[in-house]
C-alpha positions, 0 to 999 in steps of 0.5 A: 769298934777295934777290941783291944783286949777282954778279960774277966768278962771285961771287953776293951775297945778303941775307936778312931776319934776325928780331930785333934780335940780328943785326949788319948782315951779307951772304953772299958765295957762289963755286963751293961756297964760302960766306962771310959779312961784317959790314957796318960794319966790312967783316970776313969772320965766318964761312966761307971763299972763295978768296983771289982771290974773298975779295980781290974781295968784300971791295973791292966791299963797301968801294966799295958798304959805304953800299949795303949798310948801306941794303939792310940796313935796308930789307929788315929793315923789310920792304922790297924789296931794291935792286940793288948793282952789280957790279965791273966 
């Protein structure tokens, strides 16, 4: 479960999606919630945060969207993971 990235509490993580059948995506998990965004475009595809977490997940990914695409790619070509940071 390679993290990417945690801030305000919020923990993102990528994992390995075998196929060719999944879009470019991260999940975004905060006190027992779990969401997950589609990468291109930023969009929330599954699960629920709170509003104040969800407003803070989708900002990061907006500044880091380049990142993510780029971790994306090489973790499904089985590469390492490349930490994101965080917001500040």
């Amino acid at each position: 479960m390679p993290e990417l990235s945690r801030f305000f509490g919020i923990v993102i993580r990528m994992y390995v999606e075998p196929g060719p059948h999944h879009a470019p995506h991260f999940h975004a998990y905060y006190a027992g919630f779990a969401a997950v965004y589609g990468i291109e475009p930023i969009e929330r595809i599954a699960g629920e945060l709170p509003t104040r977490q969800r407003r803070l997940v989708e900002a990061w990914a907006e500044i880091h969207q380049k990142e993510l695409q780029e971790n994306w790619e090489r973790l499904q070509s089985g590469g390492a993971r490349r930490p994101i940071d965080p917001l500040e």
